[in-house]
DSSP file (Angstrom, degrees, kcal/mol; ACC not computed):
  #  RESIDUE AA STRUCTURE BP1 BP2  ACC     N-H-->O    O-->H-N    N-H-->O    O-->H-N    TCO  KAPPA ALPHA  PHI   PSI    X-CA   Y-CA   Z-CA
    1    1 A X              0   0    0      0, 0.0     4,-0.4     0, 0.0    16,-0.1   0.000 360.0 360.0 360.0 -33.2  129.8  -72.6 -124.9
    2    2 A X    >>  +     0   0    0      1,-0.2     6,-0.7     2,-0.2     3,-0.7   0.935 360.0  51.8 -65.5 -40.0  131.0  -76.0 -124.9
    3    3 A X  G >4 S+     0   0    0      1,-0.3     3,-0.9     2,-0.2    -1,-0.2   0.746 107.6  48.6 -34.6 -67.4  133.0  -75.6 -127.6
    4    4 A X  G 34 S+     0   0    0      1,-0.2    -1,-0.3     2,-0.2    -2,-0.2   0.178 100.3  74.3 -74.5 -20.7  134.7  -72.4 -126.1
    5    5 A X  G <>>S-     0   0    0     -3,-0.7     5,-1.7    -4,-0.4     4,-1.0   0.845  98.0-137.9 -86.2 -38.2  135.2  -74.7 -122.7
    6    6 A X  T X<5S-     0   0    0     -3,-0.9     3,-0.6    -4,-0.6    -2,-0.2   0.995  71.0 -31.2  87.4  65.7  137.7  -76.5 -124.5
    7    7 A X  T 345S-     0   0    0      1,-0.2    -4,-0.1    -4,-0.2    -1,-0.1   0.848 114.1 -63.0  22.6  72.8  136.8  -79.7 -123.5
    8    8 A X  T 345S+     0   0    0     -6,-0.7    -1,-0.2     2,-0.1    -2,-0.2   0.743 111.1 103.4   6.5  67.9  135.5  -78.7 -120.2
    9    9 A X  T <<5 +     0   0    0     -4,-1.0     2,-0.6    -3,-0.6    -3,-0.2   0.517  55.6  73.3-107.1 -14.1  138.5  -77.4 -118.7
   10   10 A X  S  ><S-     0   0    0     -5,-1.7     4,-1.8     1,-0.2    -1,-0.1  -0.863  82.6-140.4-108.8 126.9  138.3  -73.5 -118.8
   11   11 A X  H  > S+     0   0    0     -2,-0.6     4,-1.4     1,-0.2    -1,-0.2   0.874  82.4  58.6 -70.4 -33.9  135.7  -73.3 -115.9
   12   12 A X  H  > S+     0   0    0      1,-0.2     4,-1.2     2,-0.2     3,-0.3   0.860 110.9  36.0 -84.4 -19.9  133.2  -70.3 -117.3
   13   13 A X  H  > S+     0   0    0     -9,-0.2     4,-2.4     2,-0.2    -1,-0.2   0.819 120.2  46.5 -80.0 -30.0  132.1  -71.5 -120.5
   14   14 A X  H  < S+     0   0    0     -4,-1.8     4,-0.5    -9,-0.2    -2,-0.2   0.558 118.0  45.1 -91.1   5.7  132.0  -75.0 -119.4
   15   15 A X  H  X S+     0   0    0     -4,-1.4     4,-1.8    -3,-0.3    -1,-0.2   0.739 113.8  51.9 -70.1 -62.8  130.0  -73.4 -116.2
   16   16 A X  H  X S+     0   0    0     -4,-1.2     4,-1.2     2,-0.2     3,-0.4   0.977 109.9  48.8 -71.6 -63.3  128.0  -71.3 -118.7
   17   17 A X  H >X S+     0   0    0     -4,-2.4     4,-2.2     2,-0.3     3,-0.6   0.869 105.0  54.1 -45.3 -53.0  127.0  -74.6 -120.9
   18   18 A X  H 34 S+     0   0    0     -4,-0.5     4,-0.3     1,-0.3    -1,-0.3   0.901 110.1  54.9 -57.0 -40.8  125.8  -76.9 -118.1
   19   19 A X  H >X S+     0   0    0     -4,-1.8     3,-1.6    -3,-0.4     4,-1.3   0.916 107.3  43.8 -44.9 -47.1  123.6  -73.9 -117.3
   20   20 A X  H XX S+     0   0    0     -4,-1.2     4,-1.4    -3,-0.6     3,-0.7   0.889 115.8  50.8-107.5 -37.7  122.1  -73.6 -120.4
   21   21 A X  H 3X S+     0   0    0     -4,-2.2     4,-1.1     1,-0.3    -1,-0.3   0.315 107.5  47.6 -62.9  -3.6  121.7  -77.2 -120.5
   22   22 A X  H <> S+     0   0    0     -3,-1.6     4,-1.5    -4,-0.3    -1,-0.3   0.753 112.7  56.7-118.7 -56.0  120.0  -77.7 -117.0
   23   23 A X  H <X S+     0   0    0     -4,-1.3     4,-0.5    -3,-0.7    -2,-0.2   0.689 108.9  46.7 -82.6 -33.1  117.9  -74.8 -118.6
   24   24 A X  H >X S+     0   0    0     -4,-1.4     4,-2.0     2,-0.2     3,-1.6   0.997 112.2  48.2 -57.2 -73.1  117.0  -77.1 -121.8
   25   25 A X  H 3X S+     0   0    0     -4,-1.1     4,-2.3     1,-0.3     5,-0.3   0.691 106.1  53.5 -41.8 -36.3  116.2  -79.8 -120.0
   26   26 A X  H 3X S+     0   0    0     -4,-1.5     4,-0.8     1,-0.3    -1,-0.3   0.775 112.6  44.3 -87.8 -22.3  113.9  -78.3 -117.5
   27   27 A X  H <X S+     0   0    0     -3,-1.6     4,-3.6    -4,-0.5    -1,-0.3   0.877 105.3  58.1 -78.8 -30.6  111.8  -76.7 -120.1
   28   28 A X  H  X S+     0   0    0     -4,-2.0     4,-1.1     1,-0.3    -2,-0.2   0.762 109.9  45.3 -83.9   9.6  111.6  -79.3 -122.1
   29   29 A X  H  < S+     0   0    0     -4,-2.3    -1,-0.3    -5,-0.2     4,-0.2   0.877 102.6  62.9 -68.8 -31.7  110.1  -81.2 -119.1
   30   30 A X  H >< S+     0   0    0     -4,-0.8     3,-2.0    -5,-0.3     4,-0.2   0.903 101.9  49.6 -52.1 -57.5  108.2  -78.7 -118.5
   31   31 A X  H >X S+     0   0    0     -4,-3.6     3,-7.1     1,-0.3     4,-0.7   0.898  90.3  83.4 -23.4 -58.0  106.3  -79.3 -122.4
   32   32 A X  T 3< S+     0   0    0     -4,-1.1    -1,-0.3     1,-0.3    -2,-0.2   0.450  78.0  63.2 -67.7 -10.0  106.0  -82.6 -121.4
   33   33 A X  T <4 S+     0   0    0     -3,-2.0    -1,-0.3    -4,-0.2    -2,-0.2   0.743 122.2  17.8 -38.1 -40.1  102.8  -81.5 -119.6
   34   34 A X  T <4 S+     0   0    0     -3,-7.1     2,-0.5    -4,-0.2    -2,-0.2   0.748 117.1  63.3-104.1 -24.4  101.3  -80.6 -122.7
   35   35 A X  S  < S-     0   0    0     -4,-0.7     5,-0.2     1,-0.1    -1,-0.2  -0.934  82.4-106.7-107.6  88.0  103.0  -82.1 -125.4
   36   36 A X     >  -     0   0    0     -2,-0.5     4,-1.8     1,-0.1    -1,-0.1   0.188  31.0-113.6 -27.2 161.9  103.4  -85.8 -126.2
   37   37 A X  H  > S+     0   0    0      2,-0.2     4,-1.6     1,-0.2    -1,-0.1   0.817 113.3  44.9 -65.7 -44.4  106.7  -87.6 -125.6
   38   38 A X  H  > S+     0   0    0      2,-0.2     4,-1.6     3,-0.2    -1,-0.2   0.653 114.3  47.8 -88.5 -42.6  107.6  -88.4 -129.1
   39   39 A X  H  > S+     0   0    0      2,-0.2     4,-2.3     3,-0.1    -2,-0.2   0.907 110.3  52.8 -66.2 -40.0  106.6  -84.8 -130.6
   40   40 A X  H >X S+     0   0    0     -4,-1.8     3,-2.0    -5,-0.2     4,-0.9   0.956 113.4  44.8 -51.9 -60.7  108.7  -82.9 -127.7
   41   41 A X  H >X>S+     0   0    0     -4,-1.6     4,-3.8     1,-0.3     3,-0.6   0.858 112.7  53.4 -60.4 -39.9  112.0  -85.1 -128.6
   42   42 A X  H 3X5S+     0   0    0     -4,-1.6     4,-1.0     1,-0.2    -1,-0.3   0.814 113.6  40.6 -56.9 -31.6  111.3  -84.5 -132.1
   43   43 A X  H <<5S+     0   0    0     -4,-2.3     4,-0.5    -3,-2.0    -1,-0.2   0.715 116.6  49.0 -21.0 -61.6  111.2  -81.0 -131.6
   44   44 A X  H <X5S+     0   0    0     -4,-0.9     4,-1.8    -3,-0.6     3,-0.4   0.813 113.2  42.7 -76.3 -61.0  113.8  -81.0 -129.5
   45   45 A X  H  X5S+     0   0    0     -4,-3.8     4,-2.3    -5,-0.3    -1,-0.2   0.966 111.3  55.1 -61.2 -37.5  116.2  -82.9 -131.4
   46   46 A X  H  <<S+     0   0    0     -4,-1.0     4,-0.4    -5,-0.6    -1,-0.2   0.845 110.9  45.8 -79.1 -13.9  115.3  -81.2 -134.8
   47   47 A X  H >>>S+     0   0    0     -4,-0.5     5,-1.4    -3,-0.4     3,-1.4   0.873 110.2  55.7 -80.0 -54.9  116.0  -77.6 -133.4
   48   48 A X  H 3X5S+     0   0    0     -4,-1.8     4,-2.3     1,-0.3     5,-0.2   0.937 106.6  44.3 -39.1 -52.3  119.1  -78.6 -131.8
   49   49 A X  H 3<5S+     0   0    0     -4,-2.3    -1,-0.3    -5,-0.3    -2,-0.2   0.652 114.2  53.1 -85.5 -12.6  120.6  -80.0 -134.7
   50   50 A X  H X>5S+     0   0    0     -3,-1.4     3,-3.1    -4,-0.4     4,-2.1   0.869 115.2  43.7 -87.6 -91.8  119.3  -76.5 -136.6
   51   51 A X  H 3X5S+     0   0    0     -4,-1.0     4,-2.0     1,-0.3     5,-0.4   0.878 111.6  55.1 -25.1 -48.7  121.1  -74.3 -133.8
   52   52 A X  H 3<<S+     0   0    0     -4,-2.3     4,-0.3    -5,-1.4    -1,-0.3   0.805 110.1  39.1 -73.5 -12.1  123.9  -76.2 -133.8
   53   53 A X  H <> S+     0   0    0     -3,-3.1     4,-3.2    -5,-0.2     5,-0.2   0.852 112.7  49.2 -84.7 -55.1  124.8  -76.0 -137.3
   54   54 A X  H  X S+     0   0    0     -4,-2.1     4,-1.5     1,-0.3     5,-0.4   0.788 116.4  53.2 -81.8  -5.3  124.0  -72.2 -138.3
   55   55 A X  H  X S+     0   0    0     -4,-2.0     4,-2.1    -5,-0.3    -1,-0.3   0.869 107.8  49.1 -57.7 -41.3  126.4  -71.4 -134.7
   56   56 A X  H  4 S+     0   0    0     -5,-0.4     6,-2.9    -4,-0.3     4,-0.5   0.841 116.9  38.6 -78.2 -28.9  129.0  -73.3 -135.9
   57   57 A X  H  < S+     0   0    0     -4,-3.2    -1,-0.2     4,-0.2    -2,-0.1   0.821 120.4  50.1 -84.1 -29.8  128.9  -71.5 -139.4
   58   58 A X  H  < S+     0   0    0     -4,-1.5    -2,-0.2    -5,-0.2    -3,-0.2   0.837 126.6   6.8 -90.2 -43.4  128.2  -68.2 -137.8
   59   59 A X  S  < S+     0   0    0     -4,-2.1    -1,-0.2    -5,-0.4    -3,-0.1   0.135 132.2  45.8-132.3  49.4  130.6  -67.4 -135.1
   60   60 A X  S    S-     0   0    0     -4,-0.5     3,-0.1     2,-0.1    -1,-0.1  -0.175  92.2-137.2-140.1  26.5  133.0  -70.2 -135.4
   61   61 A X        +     0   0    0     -6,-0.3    -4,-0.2     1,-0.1     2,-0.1   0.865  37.7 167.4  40.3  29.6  133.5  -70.2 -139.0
   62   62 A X        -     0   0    0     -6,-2.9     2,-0.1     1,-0.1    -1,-0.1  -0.448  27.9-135.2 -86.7 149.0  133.4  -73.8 -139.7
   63   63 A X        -     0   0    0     -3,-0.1     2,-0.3    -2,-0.1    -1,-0.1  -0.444  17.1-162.7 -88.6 172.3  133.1  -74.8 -142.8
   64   64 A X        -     0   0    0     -2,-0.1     2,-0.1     4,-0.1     3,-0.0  -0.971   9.5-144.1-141.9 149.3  130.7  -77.8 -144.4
   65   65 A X     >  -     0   0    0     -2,-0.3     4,-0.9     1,-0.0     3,-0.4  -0.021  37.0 -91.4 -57.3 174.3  130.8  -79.6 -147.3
   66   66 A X  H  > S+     0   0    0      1,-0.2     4,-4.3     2,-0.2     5,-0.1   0.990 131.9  47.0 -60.2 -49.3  128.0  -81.1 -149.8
   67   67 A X  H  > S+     0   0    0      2,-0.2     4,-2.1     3,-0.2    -1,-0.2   0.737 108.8  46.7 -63.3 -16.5  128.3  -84.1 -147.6
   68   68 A X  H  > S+     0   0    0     -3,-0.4     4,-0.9     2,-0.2    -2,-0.2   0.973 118.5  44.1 -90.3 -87.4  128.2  -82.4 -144.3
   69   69 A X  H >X S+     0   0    0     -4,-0.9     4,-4.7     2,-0.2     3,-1.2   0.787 111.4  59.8 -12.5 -63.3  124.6  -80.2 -145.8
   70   70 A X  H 3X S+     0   0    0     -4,-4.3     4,-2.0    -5,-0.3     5,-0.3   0.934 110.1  39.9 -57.3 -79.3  123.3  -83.7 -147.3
   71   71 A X  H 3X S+     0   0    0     -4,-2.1     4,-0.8     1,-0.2    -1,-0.2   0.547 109.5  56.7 -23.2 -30.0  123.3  -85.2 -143.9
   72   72 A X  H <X S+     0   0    0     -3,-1.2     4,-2.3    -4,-0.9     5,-0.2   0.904 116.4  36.7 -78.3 -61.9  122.0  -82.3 -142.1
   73   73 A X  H  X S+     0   0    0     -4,-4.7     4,-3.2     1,-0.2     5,-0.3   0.857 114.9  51.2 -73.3 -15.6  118.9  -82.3 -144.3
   74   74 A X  H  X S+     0   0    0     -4,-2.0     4,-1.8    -5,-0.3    -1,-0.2   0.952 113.6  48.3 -68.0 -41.3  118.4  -86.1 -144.8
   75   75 A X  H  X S+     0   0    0     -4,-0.8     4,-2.0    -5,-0.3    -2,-0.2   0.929 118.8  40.1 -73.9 -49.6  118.6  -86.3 -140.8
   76   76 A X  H  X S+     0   0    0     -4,-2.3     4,-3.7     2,-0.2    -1,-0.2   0.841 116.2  49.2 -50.2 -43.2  115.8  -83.1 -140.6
   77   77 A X  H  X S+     0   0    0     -4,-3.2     4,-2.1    -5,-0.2    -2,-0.2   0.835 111.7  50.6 -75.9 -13.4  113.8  -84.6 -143.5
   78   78 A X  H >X S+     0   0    0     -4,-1.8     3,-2.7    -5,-0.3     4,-2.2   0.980 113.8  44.9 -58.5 -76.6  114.0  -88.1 -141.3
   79   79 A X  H 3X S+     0   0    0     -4,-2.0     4,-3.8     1,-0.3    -2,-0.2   0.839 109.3  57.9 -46.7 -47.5  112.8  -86.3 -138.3
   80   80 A X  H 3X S+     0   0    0     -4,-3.7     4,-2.7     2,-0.2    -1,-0.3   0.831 103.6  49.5 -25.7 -56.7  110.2  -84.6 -140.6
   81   81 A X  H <X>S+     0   0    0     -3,-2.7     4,-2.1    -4,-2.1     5,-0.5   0.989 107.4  58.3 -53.4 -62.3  108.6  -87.9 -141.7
   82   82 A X  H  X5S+     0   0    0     -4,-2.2     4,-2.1     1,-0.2    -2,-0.2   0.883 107.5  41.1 -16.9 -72.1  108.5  -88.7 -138.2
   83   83 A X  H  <5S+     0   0    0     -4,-3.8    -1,-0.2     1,-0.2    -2,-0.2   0.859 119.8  48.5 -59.6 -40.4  106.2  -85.5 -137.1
   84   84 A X  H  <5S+     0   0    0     -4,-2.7    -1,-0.2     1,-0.2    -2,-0.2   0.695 119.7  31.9 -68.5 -26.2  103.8  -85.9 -140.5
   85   85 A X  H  <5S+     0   0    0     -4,-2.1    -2,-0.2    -5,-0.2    -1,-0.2   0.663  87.3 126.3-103.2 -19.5  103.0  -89.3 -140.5
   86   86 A X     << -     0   0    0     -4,-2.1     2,-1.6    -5,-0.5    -3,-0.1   0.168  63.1-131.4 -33.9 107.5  103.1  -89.4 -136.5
   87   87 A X              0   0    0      1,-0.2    -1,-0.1     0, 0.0    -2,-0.1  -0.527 360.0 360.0 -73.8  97.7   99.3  -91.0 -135.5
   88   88 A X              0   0    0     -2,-1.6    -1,-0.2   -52,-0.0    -2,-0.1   0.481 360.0 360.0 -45.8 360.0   98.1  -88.5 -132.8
């Protein structure tokens, strides 16, 4: 949606996006009942960056390179380390 707002100026996708982002937030406060601080954001962050990639390849046709792929997973495998070695 943000995307599609066109640097928030065309009002209903950038309308649509702040929803969904008010919608993010508020669950993932929600977690934070259950969930340590440090697991949610890892969570949080490592899906995002999963969603955001395979949208951008699937219905906006962008393309990526080795380098763009090699970043994506070094930055997932980062977060990864994070969640496995994390001392509960």
């Amino acid at each position: 949606m943000a995307k599609q707002s066109i640097g928030f100026t065309k009002i209903k996708p950038a309308l649509l996006a702040s929803i969904f982002f008010l919608i993010c937030v508020y669950y993932m406060s929600m977690s934070l009942k259950k969930i340590p601080l440090g697991l949610t954001y890892i969570t949080y962050s490592s899906s995002l960056i999963i969603l955001t990639t395979v949208t951008g390849i699937c219905f906006y046709k962008e393309k990526y390179n080795h380098h763009t792929i090699l970043g994506t997973i070094l930055i997932l495998m980062g977060i990864g380390n994070i969640y496995l070695n994390k001392k509960s």
